[in-house]
C-alpha atoms as an extended CHARMM CRD file, in Angstrom:
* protein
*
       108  EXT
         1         1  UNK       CA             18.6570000000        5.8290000000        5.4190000000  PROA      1               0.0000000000
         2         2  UNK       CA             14.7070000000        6.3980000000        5.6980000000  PROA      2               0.0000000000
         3         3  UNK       CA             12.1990000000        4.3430000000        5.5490000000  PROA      3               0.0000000000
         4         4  UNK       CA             10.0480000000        4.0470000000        3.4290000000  PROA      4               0.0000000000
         5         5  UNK       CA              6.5040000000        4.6200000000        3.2510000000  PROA      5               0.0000000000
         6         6  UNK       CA              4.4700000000        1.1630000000        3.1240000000  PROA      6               0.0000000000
         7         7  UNK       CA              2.0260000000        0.6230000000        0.3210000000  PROA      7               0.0000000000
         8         8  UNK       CA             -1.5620000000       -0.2900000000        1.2160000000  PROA      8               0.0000000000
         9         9  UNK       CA             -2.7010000000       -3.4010000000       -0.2420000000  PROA      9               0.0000000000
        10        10  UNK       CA             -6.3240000000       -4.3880000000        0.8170000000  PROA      10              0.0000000000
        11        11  UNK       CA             -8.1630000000       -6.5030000000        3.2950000000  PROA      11              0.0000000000
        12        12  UNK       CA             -6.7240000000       -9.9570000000        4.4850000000  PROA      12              0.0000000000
        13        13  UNK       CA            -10.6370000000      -11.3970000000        3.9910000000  PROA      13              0.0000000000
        14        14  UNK       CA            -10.4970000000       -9.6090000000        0.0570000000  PROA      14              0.0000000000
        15        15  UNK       CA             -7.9890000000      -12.0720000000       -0.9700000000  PROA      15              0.0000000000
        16        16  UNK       CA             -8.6090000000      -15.5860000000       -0.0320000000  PROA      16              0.0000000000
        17        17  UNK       CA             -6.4140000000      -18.6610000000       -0.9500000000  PROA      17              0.0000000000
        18        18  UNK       CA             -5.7540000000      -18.6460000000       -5.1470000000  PROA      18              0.0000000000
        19        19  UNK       CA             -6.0760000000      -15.1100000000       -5.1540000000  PROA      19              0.0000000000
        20        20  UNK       CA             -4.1340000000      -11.8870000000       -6.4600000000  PROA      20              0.0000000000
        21        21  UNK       CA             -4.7830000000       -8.6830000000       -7.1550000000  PROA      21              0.0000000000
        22        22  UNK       CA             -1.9090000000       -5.1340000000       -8.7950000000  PROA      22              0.0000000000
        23        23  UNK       CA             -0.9540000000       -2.8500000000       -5.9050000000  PROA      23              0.0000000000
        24        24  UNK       CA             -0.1890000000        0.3800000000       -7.7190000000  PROA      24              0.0000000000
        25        25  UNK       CA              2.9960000000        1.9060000000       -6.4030000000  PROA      25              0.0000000000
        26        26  UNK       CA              3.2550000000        5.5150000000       -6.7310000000  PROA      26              0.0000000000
        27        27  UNK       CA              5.6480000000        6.1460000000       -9.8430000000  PROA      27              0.0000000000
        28        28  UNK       CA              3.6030000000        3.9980000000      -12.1450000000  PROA      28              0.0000000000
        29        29  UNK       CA              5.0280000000        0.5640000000      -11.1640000000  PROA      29              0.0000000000
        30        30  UNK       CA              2.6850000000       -2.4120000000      -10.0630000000  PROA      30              0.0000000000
        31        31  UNK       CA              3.1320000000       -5.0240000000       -7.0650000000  PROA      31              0.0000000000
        32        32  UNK       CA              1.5080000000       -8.1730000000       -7.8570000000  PROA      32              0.0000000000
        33        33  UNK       CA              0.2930000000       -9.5930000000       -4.2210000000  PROA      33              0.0000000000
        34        34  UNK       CA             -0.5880000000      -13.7920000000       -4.2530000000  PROA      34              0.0000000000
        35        35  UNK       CA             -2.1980000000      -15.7410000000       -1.6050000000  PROA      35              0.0000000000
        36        36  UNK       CA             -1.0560000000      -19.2910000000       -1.7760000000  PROA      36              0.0000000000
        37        37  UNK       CA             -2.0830000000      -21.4670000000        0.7140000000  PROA      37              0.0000000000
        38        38  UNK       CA             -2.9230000000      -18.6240000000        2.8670000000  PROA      38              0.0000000000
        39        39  UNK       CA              0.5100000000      -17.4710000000        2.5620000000  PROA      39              0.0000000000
        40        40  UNK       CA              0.9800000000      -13.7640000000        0.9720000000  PROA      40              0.0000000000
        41        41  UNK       CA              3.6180000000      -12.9370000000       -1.0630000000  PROA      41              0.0000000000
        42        42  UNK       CA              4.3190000000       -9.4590000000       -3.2600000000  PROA      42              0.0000000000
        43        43  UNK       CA              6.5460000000       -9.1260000000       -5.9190000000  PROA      43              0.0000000000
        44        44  UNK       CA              7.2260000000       -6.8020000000       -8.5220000000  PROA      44              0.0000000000
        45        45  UNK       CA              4.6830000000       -7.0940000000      -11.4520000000  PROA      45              0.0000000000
        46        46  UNK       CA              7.4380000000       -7.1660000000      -14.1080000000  PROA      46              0.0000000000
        47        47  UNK       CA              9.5780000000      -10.0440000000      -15.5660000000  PROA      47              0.0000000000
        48        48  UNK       CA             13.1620000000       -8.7710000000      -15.6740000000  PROA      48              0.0000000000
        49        49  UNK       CA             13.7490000000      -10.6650000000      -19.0650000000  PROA      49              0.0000000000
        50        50  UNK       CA             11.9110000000       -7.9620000000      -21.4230000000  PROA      50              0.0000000000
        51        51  UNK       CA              9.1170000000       -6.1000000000      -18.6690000000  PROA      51              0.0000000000
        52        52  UNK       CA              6.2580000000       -8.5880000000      -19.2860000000  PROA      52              0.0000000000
        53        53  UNK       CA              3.1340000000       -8.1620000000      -16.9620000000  PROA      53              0.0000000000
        54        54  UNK       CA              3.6200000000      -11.4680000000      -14.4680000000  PROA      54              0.0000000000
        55        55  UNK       CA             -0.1620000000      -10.6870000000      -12.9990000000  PROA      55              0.0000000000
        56        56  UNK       CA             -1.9600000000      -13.4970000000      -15.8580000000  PROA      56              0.0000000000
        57        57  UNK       CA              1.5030000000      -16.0330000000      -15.4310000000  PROA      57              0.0000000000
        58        58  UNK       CA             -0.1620000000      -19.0830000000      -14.1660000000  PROA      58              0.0000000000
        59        59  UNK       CA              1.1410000000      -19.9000000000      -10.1690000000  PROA      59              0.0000000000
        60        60  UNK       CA              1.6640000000      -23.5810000000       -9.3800000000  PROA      60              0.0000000000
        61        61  UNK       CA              3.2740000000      -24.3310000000       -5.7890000000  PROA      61              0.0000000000
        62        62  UNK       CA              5.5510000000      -21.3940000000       -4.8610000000  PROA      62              0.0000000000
        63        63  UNK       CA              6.3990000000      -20.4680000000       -8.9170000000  PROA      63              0.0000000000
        64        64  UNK       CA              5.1570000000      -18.1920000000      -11.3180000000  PROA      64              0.0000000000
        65        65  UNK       CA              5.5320000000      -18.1870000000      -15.0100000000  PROA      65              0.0000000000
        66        66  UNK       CA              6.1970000000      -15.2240000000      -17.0320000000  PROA      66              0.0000000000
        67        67  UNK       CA              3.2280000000      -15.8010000000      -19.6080000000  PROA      67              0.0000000000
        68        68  UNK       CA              5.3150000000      -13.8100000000      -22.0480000000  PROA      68              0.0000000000
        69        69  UNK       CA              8.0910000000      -16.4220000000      -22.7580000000  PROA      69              0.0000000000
        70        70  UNK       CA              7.4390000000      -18.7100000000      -20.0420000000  PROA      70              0.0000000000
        71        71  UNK       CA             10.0350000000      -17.9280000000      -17.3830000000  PROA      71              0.0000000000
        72        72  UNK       CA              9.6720000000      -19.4330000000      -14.2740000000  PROA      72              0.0000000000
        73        73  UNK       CA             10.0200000000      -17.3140000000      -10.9450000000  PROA      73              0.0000000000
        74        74  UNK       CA              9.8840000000      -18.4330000000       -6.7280000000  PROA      74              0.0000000000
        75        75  UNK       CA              7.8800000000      -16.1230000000       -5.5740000000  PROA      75              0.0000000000
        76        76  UNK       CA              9.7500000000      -16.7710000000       -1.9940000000  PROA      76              0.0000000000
        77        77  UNK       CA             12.8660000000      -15.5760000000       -4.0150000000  PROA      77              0.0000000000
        78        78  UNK       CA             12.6430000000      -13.8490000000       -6.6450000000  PROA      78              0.0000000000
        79        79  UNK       CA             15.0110000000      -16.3910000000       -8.4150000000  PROA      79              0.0000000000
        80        80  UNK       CA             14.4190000000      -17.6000000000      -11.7560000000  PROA      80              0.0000000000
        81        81  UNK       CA             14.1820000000      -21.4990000000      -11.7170000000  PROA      81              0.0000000000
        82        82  UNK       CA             16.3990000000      -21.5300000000      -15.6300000000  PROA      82              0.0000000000
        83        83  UNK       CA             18.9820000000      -18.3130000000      -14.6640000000  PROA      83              0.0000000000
        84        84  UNK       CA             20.3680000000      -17.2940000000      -11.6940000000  PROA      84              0.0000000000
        85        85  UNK       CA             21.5770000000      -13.6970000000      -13.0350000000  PROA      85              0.0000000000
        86        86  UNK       CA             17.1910000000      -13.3140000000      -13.1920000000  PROA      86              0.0000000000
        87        87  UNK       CA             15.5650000000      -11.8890000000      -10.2310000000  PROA      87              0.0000000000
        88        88  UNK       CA             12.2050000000      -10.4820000000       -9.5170000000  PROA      88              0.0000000000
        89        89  UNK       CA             12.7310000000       -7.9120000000       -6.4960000000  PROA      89              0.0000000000
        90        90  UNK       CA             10.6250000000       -8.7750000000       -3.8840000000  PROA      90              0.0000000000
        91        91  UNK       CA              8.0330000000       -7.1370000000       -1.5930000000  PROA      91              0.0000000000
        92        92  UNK       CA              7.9460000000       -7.8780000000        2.5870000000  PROA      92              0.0000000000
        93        93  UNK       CA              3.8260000000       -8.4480000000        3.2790000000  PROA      93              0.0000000000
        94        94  UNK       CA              2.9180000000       -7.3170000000        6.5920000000  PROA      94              0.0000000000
        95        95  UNK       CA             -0.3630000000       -7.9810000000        8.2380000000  PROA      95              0.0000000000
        96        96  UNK       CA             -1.8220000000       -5.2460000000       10.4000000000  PROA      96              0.0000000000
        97        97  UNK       CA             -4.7900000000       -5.3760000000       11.9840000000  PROA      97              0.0000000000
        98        98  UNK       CA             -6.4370000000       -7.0220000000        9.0910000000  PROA      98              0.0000000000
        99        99  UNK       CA             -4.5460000000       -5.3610000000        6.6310000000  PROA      99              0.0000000000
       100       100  UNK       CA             -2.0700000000       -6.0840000000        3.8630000000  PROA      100             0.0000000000
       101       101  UNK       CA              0.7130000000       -3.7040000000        3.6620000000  PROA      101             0.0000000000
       102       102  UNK       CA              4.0450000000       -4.0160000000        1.4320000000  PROA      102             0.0000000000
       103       103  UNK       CA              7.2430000000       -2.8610000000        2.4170000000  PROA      103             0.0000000000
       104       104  UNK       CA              9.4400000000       -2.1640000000       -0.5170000000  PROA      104             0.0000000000
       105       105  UNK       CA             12.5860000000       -3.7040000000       -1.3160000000  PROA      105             0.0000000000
       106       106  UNK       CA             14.9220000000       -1.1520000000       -0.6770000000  PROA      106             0.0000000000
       107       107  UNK       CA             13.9050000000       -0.5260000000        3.2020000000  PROA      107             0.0000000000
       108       108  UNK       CA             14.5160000000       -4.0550000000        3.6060000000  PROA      108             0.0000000000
């Protein structure tokens, strides 16, 4: 199988600790990238429960909630905290010379 093509996501020094920003992913999907605690994570800007936008969900620690209905995602995992059926696919963040990139989930 190929791999696939990483997605540019920005400067290291545009996103500092509390931040996020929408990688758009050819196709018309979004990533949502975090920085918590210096730590970047990228995930899939779409709650699996009905396809809510996660980008506004307020972050505390390592979780996300779905400001929809109020679902509750690790961002390390993808797992939702209430149902383990629930999963968020998740995006590898590289650092490159300065540089955010996302590998998707299915070159994994």
């Amino acid at each position: 199988m190929a791999e696939a093509a990483l997605l540019a996501a920005g400067a290291v020094q545009d996103l500092p600790p509390g931040g996020r920003k929408l990688v758009f992913v050819p196709g018309g999907e979004t990533v949502l990238v975090l920085n918590v605690e210096g730590e970047f994570y990228a995930l899939e800007n779409s709650c699996p429960h009905a396809g809510a936008s996660l980008a506004s969900g307020a972050c505390e620690g390592r979780v996300i909630a779905c400001p929809a209905h109020g679902l509750k995602f690790n961002i390390q995992t993808g797992q939702c905290t209430a149902s383990p059926t629930l999963l968020i696919p998740l995006y590898e963040v590289l650092i490159l010379e300065g540089q955010l990139w996302l590998r998707p989930p299915q070159s994994r």
